[in-house]
C-alpha positions, 0 to 999 in steps of 0.5 A: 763815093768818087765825087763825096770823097775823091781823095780816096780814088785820086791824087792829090797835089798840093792839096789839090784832088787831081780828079778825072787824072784817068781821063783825057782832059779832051772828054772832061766835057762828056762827064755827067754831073747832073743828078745823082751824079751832082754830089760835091764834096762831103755831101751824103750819098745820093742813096743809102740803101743798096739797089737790087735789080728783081726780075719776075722771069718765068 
């Protein structure tokens, strides 16, 4: 959701969404867009059904 709705997780300045405002700008470049991480605003969700992780143990 942060990248299909940031103005829920940022702020927003003059109607702006200040993205990223948590992280230095220096390591905005380290910062994976690629999919699924692609989303662009008001895109659906790269997956709707939750994930579970199941592990056959014993």
């Amino acid at each position: 959701m942060r990248d299909t709705n940031p103005e829920k997780f940022y702020p927003v300045k003059h109607g702006v969404v200040q993205k990223f405002d948590d992280l230095p700008k220096k390591y905005w470049d380290n910062i994976n867009t690629e999919p699924p991480f692609d989303r662009k605003r008001g895109d659906k969700p790269a997956s709707t059904k939750p994930r579970s992780r199941t592990s056959s143990r014993s």
